[in-house]
C-alpha positions in Angstrom: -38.4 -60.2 -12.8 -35.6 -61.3 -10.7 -31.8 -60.8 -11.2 -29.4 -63.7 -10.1 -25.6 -64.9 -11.7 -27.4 -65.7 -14.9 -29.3 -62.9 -15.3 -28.8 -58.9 -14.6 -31.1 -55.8 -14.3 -30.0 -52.3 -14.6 -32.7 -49.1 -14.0 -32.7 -46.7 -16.7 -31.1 -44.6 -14.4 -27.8 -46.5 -14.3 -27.5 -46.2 -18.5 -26.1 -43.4 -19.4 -25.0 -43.9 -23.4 -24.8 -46.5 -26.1 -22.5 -47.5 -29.1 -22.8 -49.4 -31.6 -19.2 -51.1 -33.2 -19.3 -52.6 -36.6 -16.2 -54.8 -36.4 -17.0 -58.8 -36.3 -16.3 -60.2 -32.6 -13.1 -62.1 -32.7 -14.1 -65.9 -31.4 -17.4 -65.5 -33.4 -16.0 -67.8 -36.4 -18.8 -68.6 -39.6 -21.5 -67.5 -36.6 -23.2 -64.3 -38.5 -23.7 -61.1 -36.4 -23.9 -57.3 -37.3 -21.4 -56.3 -34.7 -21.5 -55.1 -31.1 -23.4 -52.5 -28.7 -21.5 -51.1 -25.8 -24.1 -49.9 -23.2 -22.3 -47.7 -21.2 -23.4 -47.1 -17.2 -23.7 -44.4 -15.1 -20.9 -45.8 -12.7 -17.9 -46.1 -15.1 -18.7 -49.8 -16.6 -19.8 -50.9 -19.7 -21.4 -54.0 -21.3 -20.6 -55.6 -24.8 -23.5 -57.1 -26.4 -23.2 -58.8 -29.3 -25.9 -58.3 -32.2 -26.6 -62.3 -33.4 -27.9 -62.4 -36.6 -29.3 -59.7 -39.1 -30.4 -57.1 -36.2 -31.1 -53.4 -37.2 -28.5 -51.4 -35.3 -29.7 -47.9 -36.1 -33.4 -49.1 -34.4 -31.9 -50.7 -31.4 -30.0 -47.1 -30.9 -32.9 -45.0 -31.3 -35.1 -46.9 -29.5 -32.7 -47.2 -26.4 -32.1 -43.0 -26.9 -35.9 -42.8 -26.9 -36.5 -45.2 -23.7 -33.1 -44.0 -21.4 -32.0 -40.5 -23.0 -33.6 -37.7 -19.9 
């Protein structure tokens, strides 16, 4: 897989934690989504992603703690 200004790649050593926020996305209009996940990195930044459609939150979370948690 390669990585270039469309895409990105981060080693499950650079996650370190992961969020999930509720609240509706401002901009999203009549588009339905759950809410957000906030992946949070090793080096200080963080990444919003929002969760499109009818997405189980409480999976995505437990699988990412199962995959990146040491």
């Amino acid at each position: 897989m390669n990585s270039n200004k469309n895409n990105f790649i981060y080693n499950h050593y650079d996650l370190s934690d992961i969020s999930f926020n509720p609240s509706k996305k401002w901009g999203m209009a009549n588009i339905p989504h759950n809410g957000r996940l906030n992946i949070e990195l090793r080096n200080g930044k963080s990444r919003e992603f929002i969760l499109l459609g009818a997405q189980e939150e409480t999976e995505i979370i437990q699988r990412f703690n199962e995959m990146y948690k040491r």
